[in-house]
N, C-alpha and C positions, 0 to 999 in steps of 0.2 A: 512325366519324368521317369526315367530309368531307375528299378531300384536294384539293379546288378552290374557287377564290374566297375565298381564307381572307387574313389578313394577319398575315405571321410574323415574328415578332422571334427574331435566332439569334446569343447571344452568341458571340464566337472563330469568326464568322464566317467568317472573310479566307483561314483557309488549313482543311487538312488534313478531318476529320469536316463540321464547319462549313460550310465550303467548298461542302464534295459536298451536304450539305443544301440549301442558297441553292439551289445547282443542280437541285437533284431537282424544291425546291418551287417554283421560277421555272418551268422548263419544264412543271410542271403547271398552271399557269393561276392562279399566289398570288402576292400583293403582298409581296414581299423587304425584310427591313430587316436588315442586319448590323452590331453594331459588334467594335470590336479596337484593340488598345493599339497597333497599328502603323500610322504613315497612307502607308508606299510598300505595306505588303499591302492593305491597305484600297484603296488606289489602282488596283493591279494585280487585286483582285477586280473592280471596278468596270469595270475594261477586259474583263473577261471575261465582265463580267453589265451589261452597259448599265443594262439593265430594275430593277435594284435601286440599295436606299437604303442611305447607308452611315454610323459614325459612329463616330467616334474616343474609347475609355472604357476608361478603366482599372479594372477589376473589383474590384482591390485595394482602393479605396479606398470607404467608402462615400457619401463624398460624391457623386462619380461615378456612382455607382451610382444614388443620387438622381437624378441631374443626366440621365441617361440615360432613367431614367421619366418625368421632367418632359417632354422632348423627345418621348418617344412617344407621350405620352395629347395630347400641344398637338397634335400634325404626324398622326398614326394612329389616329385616338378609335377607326378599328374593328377595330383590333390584336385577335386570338382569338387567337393560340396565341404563347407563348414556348418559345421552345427555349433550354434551360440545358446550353451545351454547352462555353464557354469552359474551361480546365484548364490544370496544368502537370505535370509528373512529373521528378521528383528522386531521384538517387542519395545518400542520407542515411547514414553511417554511423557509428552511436549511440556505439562504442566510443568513437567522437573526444568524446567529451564533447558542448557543443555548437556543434563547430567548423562541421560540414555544416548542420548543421539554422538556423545564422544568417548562412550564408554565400550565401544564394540568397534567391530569393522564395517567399515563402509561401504554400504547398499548401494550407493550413487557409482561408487568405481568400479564394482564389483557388478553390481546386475545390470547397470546401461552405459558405461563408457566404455569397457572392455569390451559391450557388444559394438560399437561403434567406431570402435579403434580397431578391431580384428579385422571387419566389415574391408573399412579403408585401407588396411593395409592387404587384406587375401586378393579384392574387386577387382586388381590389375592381372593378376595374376590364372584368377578363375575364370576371367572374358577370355583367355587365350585357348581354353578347354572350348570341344564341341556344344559338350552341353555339359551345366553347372546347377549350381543352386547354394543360399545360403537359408540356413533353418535357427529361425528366432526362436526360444520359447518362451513367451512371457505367460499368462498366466488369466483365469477368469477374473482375478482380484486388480486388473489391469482394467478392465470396463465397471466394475461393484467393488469400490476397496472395502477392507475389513481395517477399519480406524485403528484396532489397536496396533497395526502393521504401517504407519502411514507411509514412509520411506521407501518402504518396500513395494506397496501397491499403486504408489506413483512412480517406481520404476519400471513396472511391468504396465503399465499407461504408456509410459513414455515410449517403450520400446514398441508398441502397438502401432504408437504413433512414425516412429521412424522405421518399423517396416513397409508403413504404407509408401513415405514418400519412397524410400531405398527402390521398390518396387515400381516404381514410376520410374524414377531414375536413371532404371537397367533394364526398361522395356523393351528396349532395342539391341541386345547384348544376347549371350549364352546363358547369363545368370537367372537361373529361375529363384522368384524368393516367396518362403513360405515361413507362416506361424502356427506354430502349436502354441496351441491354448489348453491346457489341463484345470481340472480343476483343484481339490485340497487331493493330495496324494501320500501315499504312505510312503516318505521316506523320512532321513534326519536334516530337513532341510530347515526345521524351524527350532536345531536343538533340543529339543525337550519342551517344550512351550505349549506343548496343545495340553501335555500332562498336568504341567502347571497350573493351565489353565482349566482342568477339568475337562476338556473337549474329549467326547467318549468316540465320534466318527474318528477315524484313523484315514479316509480316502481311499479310493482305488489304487491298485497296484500298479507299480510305475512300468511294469511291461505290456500293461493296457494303453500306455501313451505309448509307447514305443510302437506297437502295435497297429495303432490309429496312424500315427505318423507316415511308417511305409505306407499303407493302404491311401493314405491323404497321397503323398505325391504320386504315386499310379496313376492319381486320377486328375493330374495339378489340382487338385483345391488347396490354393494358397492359403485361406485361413482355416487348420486343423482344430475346431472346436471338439473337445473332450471332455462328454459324458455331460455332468452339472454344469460344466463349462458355457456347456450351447446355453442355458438359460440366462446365464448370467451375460453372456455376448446380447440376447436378443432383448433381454432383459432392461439391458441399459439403452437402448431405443424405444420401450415403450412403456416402461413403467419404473423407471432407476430411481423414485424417492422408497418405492413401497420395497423393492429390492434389498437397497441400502438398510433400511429401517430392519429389515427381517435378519439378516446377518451379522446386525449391529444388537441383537437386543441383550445388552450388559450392563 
């Protein structure tokens, strides 16, 4: 896959994974388009990336999500690669009935329908390009959940899962489709929660994903295992009770 001259769309742009993308693929010589439900980060990317296009969507909703393709086939007709990176991560705990699980934003719309709904509306679009690609990124907590995440680490499953078939699907088309896989990373993706929780690792730097990513499709490897990530991918084929147990131990 080409990593120049391309034009990217990268949901959850503005900060953290996102972020480091914009940057990876600006400084390679690609045409930047970010959106984010926030317009001071949105803002404050733009101060950091002159060169890119930015735009304020809320992933939740699908109207938005309409409303967001609308804007990019009018203003980017030569948009080739979407990046489905946007996410949230929640501490859910089931015992409460469903006190947690309706007390926050929603993991299900946000981290796997919005990747599925963008998917379906870009796919017609991005087969008309020479060459294309759409970029998942779900997560090593997708093959080894971390229980106190349940919601979240069966979305980033799920999304493992319909990359695979997505990729079957568009074997015969432009669209190349690929996964990053990271593993705990240091951004504000889980709020505050590792602190809460005492967790002293903070993850690698999210421009080590970003990083892996270009280098991944250089070389097509569809699925971009990152860093701890690879064990927990190989992990859950050949030993996922003893995995699970060691991650889980609270």
């Amino acid at each position: 896959m080409k990593t120049v001259g391309n034009t990217v769309l990268i949901t959850g742009g503005a900060t953290g994974i996102g972020f480091s993308l914009a940057e990876e693929f600006a400084k390679s010589g690609n045409e930047v388009i970010i959106c984010g439900r926030r317009e001071n980060k949105l803002e404050e990317a733009k101060r950091r990336l002159p060169q890119i296009h930015t735009r304020k969507c809320d992933l939740s909703k699908e109207q938005e999500r309409k409303m967001l393709f609308d804007w990019v086939s009018s203003n980017f007709q030569n948009v080739n690669i979407l990046v489905n990176n946007a996410g949230i991560q929640r501490m859910i705990d089931l015992k409460k009935g469903t006190e947690d699980l309706q007390s926050g934003e929603d993991e299900i719309e946000i981290n796997f329908k919005a990747y599925v709904s963008l998917s379906a509306y870009f796919i017609p679009l991005l087969a008309k390009q020479k060459e294309s690609a759409i970029i998942n990124v779900s997560s090593g907590l997708g093959f080894i959940p971390l229980a106190i995440t349940p919601v979240y680490s069966a979305t980033k499953a799920a999304i493992h899962s319909f990359t695979l078939s997505l990729r079957h699907q568009l074997r015969s088309t432009s669209i190349k489709v690929f996964e990053v896989i990271p593993p705990t990373v240091d951004t504000e993706l889980d709020k505050g929660a590792r602190d809460r929780r005492g967790q002293a690792d903070r993850g690698i730097k999210p421009d080590e994903v970003a990083k892996a990513t270009i280098e991944g499709m250089k070389k097509d490897e569809f699925e971009i295992a990152v860093g701890m990530a690879q064990n927990l991918k190989m992990g859950s084929r050949n030993n996922p009770e003893h995995l699970f147990q060691n991650i889980n131990r609270w």
